[in-house]
MARROGU-169533 format. One record per residue (C-alpha): x, y, z; residue in one letter; residue number from 0. Coordinates in nm, 4 decimals, always signed. Example, Ala and Ser with C-alpha at 12.3 -4.5 7.8 and 13.67 -1.06 7.14 Angstrom:
(atom (+1.2300; -0.4500; +0.7800); 'a'; 0)
(atom (+1.3670; -0.1060; +0.7140); 's'; 1)
This chain:
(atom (+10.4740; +11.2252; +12.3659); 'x'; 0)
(atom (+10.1679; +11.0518; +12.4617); 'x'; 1)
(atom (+9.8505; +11.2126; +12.5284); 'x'; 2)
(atom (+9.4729; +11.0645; +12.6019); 'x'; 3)
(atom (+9.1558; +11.2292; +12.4671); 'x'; 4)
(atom (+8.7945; +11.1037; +12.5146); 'x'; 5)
(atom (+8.5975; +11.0191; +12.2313); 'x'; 6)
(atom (+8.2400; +10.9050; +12.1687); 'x'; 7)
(atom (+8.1370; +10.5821; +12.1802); 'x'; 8)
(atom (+8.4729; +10.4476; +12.3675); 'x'; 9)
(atom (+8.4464; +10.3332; +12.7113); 'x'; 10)
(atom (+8.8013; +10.4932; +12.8051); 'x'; 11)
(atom (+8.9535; +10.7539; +12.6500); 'x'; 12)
(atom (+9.1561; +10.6431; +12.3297); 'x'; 13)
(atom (+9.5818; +10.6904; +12.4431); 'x'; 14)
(atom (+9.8166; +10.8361; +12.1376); 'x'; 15)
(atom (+10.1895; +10.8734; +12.0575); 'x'; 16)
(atom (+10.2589; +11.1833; +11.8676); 'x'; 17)
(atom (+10.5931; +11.1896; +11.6755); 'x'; 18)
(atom (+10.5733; +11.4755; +11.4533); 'x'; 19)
(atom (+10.3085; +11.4633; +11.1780); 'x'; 20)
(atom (+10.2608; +11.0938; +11.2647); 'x'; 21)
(atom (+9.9875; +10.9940; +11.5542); 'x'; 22)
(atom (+9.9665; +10.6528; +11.6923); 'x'; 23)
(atom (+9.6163; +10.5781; +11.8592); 'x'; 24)
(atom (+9.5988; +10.3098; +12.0846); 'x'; 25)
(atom (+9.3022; +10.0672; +12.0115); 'x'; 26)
(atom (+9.1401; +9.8379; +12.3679); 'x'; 27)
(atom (+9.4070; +9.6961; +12.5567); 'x'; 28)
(atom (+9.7100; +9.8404; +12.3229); 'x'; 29)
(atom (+9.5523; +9.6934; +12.0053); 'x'; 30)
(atom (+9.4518; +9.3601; +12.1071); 'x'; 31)
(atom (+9.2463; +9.1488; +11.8724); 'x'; 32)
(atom (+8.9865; +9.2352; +11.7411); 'x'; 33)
(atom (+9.1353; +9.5940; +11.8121); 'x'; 34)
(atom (+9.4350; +9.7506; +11.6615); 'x'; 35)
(atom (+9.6654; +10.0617; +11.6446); 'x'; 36)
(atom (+9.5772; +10.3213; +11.3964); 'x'; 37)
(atom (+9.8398; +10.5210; +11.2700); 'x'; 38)
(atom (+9.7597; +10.8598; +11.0533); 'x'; 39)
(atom (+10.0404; +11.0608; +10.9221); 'x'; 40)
(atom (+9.9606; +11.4328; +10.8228); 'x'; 41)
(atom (+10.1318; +11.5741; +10.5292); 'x'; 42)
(atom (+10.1035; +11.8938; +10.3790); 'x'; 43)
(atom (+9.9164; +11.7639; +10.1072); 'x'; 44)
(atom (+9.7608; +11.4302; +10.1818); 'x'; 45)
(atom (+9.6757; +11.2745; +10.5133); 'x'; 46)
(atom (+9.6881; +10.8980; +10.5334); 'x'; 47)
(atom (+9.6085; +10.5850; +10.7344); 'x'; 48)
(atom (+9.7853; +10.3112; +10.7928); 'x'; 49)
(atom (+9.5077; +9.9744; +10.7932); 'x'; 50)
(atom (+9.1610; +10.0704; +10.9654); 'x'; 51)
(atom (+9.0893; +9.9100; +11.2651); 'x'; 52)
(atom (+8.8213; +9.8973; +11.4985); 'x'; 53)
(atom (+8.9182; +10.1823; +11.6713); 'x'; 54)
(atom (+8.9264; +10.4103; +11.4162); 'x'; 55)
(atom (+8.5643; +10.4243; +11.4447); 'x'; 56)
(atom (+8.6250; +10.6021; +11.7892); 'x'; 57)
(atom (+8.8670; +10.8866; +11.6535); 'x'; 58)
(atom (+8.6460; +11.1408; +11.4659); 'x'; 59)
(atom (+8.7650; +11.3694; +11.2551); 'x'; 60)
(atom (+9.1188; +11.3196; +11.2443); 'x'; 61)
(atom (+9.0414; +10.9769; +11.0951); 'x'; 62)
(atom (+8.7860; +11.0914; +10.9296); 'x'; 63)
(atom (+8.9689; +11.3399; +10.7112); 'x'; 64)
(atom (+9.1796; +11.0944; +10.5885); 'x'; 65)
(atom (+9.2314; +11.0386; +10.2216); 'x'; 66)
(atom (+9.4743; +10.7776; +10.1405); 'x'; 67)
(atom (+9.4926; +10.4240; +10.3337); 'x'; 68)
(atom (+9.7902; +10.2196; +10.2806); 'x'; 69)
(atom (+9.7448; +9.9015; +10.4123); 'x'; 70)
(atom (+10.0186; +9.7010; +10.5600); 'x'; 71)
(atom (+9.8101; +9.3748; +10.4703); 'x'; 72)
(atom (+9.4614; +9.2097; +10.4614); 'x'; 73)
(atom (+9.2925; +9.0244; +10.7533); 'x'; 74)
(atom (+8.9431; +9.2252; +10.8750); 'x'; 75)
(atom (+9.0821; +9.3206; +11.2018); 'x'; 76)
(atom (+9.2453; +9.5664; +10.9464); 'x'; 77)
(atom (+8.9513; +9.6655; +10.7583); 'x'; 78)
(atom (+8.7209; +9.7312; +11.0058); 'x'; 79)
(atom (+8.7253; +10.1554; +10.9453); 'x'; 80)
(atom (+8.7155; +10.1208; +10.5696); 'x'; 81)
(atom (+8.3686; +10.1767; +10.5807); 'x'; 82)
(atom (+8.3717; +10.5335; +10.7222); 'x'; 83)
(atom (+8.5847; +10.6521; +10.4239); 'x'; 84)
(atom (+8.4229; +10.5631; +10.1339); 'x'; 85)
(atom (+8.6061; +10.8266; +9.8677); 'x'; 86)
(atom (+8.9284; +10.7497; +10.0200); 'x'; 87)
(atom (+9.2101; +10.5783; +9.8177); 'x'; 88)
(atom (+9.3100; +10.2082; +9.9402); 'x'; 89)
(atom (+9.6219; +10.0835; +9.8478); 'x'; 90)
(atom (+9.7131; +9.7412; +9.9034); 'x'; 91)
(atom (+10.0496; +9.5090; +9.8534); 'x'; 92)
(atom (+9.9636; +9.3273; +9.4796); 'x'; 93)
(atom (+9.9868; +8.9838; +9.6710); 'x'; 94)
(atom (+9.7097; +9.1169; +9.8939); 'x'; 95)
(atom (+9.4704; +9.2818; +9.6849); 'x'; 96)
(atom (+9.2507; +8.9537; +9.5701); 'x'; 97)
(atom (+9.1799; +8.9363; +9.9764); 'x'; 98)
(atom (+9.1199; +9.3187; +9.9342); 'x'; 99)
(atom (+8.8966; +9.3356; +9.6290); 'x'; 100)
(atom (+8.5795; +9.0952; +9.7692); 'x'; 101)
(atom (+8.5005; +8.8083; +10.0180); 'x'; 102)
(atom (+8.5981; +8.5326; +9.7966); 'x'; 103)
(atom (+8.9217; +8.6424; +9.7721); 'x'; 104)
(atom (+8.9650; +8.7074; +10.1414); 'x'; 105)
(atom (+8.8662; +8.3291; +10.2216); 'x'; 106)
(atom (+9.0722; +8.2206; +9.9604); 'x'; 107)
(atom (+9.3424; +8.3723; +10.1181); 'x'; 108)
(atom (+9.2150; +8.2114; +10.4609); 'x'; 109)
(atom (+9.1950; +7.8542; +10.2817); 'x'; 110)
(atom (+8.8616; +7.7697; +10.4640); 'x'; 111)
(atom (+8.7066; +7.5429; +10.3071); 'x'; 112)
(atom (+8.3863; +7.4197; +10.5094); 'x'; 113)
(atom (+8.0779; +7.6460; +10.3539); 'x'; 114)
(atom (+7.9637; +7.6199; +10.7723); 'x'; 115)
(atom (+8.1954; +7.8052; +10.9198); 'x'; 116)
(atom (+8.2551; +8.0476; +10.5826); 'x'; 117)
(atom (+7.9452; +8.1573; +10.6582); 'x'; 118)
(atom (+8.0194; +8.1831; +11.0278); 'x'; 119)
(atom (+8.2908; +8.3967; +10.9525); 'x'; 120)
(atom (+8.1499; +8.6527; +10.7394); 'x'; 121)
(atom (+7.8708; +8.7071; +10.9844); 'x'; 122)
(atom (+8.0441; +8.7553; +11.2910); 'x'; 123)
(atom (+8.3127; +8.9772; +11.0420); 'x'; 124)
(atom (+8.0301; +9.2001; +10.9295); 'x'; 125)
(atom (+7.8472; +9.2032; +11.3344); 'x'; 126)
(atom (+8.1408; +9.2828; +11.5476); 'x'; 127)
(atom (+8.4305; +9.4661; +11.2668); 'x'; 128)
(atom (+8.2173; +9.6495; +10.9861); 'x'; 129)
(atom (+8.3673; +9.4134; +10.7692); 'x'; 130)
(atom (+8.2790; +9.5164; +10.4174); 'x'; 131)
(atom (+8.5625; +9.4521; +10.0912); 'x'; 132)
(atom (+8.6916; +9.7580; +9.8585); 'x'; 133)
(atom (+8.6491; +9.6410; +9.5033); 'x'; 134)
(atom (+8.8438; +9.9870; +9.4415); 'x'; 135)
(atom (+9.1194; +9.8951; +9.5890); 'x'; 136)
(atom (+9.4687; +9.9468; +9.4298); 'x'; 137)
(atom (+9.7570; +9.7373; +9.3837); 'x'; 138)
(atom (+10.1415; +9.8388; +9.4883); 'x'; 139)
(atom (+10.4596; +9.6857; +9.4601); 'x'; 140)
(atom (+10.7676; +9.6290; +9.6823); 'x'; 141)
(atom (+10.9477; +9.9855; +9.7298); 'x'; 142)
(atom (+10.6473; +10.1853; +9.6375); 'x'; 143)
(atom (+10.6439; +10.5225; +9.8116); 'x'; 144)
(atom (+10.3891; +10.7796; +9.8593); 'x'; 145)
(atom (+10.4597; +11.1348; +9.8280); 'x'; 146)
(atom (+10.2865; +11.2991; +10.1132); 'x'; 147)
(atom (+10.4179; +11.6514; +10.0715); 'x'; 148)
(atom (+10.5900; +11.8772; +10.3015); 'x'; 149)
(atom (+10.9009; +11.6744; +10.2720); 'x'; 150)
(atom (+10.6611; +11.3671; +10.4326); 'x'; 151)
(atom (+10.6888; +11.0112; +10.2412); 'x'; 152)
(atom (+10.6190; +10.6798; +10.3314); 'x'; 153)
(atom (+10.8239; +10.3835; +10.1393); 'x'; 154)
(atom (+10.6839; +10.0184; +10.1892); 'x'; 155)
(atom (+10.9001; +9.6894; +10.2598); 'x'; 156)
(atom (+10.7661; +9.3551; +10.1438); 'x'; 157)
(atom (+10.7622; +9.1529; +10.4264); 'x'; 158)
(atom (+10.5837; +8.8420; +10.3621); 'x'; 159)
(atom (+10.5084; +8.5366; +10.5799); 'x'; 160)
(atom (+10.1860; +8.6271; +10.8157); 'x'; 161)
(atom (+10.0309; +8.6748; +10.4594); 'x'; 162)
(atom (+10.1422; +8.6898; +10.1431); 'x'; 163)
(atom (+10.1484; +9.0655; +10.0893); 'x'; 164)
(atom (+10.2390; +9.1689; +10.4045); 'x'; 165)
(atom (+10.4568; +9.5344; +10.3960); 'x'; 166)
(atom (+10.6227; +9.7453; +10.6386); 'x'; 167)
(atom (+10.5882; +10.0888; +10.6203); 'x'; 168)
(atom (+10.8094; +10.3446; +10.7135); 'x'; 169)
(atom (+10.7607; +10.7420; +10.7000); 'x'; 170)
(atom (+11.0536; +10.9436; +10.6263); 'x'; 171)
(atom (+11.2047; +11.1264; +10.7092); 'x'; 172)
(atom (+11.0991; +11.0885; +11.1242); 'x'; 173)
(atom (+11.1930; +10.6739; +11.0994); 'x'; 174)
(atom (+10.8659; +10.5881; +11.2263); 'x'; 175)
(atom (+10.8293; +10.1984; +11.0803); 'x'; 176)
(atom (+10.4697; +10.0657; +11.1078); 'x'; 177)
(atom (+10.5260; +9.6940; +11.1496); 'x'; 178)
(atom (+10.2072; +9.5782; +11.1536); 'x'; 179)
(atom (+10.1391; +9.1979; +11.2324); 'x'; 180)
(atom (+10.5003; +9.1190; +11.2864); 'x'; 181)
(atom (+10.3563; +9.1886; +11.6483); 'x'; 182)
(atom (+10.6368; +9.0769; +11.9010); 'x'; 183)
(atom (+10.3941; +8.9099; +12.1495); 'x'; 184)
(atom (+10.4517; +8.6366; +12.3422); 'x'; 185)
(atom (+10.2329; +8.4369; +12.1181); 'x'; 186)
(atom (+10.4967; +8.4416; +11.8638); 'x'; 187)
(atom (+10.4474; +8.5173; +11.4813); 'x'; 188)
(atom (+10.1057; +8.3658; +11.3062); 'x'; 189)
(atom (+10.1132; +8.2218; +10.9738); 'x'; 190)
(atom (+9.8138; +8.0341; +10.9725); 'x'; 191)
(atom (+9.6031; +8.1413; +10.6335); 'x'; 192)
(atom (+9.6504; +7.9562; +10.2751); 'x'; 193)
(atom (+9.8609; +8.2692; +10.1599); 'x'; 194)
(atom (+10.1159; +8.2502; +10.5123); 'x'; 195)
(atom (+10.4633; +8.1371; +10.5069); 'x'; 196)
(atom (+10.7199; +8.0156; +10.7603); 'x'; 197)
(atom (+10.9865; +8.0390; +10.5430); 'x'; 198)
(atom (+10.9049; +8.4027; +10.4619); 'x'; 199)
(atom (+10.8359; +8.5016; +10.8296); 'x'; 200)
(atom (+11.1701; +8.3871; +10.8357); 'x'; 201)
(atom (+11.3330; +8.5705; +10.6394); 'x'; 202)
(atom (+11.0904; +8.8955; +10.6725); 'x'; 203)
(atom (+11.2379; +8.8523; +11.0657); 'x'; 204)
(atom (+11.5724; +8.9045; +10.9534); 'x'; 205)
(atom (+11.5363; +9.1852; +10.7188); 'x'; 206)
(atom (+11.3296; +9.4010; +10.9696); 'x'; 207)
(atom (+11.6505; +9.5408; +11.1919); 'x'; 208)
(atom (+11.7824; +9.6612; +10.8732); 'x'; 209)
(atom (+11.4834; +9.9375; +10.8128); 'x'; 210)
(atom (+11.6300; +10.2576; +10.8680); 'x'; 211)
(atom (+11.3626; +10.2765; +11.1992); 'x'; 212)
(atom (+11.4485; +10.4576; +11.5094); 'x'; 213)
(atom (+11.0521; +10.4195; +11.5962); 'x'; 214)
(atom (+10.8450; +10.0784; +11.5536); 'x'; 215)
(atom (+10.4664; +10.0955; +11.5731); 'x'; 216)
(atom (+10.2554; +9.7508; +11.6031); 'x'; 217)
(atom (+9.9353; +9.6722; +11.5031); 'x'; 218)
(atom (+9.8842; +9.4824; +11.8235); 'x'; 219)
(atom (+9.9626; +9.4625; +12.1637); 'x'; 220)
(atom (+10.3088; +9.5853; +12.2242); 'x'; 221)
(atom (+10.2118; +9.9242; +12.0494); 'x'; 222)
(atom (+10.5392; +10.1411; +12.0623); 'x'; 223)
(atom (+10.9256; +10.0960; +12.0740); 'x'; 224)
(atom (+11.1647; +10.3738; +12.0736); 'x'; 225)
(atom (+11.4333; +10.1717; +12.2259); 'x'; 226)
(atom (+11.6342; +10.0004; +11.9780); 'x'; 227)
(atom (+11.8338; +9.7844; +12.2341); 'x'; 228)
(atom (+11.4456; +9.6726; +12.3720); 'x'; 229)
(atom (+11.2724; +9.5960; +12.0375); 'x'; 230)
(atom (+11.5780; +9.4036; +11.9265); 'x'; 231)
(atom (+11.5571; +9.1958; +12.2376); 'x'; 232)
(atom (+11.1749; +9.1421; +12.1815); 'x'; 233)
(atom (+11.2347; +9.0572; +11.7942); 'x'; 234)
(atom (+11.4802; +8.8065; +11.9160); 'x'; 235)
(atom (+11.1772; +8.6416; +12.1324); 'x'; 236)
(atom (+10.9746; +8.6849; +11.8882); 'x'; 237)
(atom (+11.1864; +8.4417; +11.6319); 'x'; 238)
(atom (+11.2717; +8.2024; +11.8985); 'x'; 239)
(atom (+10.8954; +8.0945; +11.8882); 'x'; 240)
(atom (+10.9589; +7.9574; +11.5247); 'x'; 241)
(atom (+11.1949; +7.7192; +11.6310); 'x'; 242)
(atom (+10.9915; +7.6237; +11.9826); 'x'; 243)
(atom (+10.7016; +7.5421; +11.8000); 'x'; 244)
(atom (+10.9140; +7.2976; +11.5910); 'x'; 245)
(atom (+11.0743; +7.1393; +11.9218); 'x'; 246)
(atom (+10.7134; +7.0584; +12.0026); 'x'; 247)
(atom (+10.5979; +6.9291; +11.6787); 'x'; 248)
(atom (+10.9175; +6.6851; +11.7090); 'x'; 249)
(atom (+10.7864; +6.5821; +12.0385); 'x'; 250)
(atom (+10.4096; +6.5440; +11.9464); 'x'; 251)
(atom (+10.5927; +6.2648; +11.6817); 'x'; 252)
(atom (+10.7982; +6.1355; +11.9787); 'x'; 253)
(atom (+10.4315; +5.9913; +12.1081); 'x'; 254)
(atom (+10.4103; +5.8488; +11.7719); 'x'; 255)
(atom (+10.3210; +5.8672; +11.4507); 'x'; 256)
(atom (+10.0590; +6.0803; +11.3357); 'x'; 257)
(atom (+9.8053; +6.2274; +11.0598); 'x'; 258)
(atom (+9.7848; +6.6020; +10.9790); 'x'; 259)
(atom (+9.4463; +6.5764; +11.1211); 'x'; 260)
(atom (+9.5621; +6.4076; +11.4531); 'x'; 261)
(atom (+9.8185; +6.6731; +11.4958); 'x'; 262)
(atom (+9.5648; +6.9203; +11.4623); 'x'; 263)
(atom (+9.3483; +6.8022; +11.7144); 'x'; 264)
(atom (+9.6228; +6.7973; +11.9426); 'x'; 265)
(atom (+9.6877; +7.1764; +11.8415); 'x'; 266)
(atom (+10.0186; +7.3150; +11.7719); 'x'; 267)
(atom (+9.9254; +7.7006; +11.8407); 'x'; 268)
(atom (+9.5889; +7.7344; +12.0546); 'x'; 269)
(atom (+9.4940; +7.5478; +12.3641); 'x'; 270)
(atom (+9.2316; +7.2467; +12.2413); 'x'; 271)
(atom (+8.9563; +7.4558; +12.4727); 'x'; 272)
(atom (+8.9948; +7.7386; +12.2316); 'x'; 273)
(atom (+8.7183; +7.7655; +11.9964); 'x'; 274)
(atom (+8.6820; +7.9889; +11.6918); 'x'; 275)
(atom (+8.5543; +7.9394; +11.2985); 'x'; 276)
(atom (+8.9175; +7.9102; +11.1652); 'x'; 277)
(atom (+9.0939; +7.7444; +11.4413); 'x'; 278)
(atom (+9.1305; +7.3756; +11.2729); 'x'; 279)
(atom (+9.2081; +7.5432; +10.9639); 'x'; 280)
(atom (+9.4828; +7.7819; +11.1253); 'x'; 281)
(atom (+9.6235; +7.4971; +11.2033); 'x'; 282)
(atom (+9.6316; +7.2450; +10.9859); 'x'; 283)
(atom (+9.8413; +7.5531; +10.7431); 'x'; 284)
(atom (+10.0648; +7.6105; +11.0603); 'x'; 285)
(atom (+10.1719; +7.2738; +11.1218); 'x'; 286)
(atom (+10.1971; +7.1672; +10.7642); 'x'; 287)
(atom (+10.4438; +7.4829; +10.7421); 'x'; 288)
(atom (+10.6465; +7.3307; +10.9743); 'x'; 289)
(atom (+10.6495; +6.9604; +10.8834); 'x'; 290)
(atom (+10.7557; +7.0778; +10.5537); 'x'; 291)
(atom (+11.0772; +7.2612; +10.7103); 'x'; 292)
(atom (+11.1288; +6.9659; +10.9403); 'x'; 293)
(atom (+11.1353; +6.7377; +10.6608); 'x'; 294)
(atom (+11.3523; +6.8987; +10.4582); 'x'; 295)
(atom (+11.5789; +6.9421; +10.7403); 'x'; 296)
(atom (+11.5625; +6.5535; +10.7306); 'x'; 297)
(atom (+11.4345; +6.5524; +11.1229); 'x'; 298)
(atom (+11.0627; +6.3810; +11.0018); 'x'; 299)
(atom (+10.9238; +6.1804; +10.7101); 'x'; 300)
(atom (+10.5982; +6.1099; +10.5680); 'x'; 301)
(atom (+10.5023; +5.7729; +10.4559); 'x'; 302)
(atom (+10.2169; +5.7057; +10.1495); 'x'; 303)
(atom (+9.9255; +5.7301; +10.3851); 'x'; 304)
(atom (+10.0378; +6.0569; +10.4978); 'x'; 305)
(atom (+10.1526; +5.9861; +10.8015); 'x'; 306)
(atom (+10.4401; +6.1685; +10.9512); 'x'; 307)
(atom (+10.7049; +6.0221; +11.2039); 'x'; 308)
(atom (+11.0460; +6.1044; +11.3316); 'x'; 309)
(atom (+11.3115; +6.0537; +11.0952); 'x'; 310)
């Protein structure tokens, strides 16, 4: 069932899914960056959030109320409603939590190195998302579950590759599988920080039909599936993009030979007018992912000067 309700401080009213004791609420434009989806589950003992994003600032008191926020993974698109529960628990995958726990740790997790555009970041982070880090944040493991009461769990899956602790998590009994970053857009998957990995995308891609989901909530853009038949056709999309991207890194070396840095200012993922603090950084960690598959696959080499060619 979905349902609209105004709120204060939105300029439309904020759209929601209701499936049982688990809302979805539909950030600007189904979730689109800088926005997100907020998911809150009610138990009968605990209610929880799934991440925080900006437009949980919009929902009032059902966010509000919330005392327990699992997070799917760190990036500040996620964080931005952390500050409006400041007695709340936070629990974070353990390959996440540095990127939780303080600023450093988030960069780190980035890999942005240039002090410029650090700075850059954090200000715009703090301006436009409330960015602000949870030094009491808690660490949990693959296959942690969270006892909501009233016969209401929620049991994470380790699904690594957009970062390194990136989780799904489902609430069971009603199937509903928060998905988080593994988005489906047309875009394809991102795995552009220090802590990202294409070979774990990979294989986090493969493991996702096997949840026991008949519901699949993203953080972004496509918002809700309840068609199995549809999401599997999206996820299927959604992969392709992996191998696409390395079809045009092979013809980039077709031109020629070329440096990291060369390749990077031809850009792999964004268009060269797009222009944003971590862009160059994004990637130089995307395309490095996939010259490392493509060289193991024995389709491009590297000579001593670092500079990559077709095998």
């Amino acid at each position: 069932m979905t349902s609209a309700a105004s709120q204060p401080g939105m300029r439309a009213p904020i759209k929601r899914a209701d499936f049982g004791p688990v809302s979805v609420f539909f950030g600007e434009k189904n979730g689109k960056y800088p926005d997100g989806n907020q998911v809150i589950v009610r138990g009968a003992d605990v209610r929880a959030a799934f991440d925080a994003p900006l437009v949980s600032n919009s929902i009032g008191p059902e966010f509000d109320a919330t005392e327990l926020v699992i997070m799917g993974h760190i990036h500040e698109d996620h964080m931005a409603g952390l500050h409006r529960l400041p007695r709340a628990a936070v629990h974070v995958h353990e390959d996440d939590l540095a990127a939780a726990r303080s600023w450093d740790g988030l960069v780190a997790a980035f890999g942005v190195s240039d002090e410029a555009r650090i700075a850059q970041m954090l200000t715009r982070f703090q301006h436009e998302l409330f960015y602000a880090p949870r030094p009491d944040a808690q660490g949990y493991a693959d296959g942690a579950s969270w006892d909501l009461g009233g016969g209401i769990r929620v049991r994470a899956f380790h699904a690594p590759g957009h970062t390194a602790g990136h989780c799904v998590l489902l609430v069971e009994p009603e199937g509903v599988a928060f998905i988080g970053d593994i988005d489906l857009t047309g875009f394809g998957p991102y795995y552009g920080d220090a802590s990202s990995s294409l070979r774990d995308f990979r294989r986090s891609l493969k493991m996702l039909p096997e949840i026991p989901a008949t519901v699949w909530v993203t953080a972004h853009h496509r918002g809700v599936y309840t068609d199995r038949a549809r999401f599997l056709e999206d996820l299927a999309a959604y992969t392709a993009k992996l191998d696409e991207r390395n079809e045009r890194l092979i013809a980039m070396l077709g031109e020629g030979p070329k440096t990291l840095a060369q390749l990077v200012k031809q850009r792999l993922l964004y268009p060269p007018t797009y222009d944003s603090p971590w862009v160059d950084d994004a990637e130089a960690w995307t395309i490095s992912e996939h010259l490392t598959e493509l060289i193991a696959a024995g389709r491009v080499r590297v000579d001593e000067g670092s500079v990559y060619r077709l095998a």
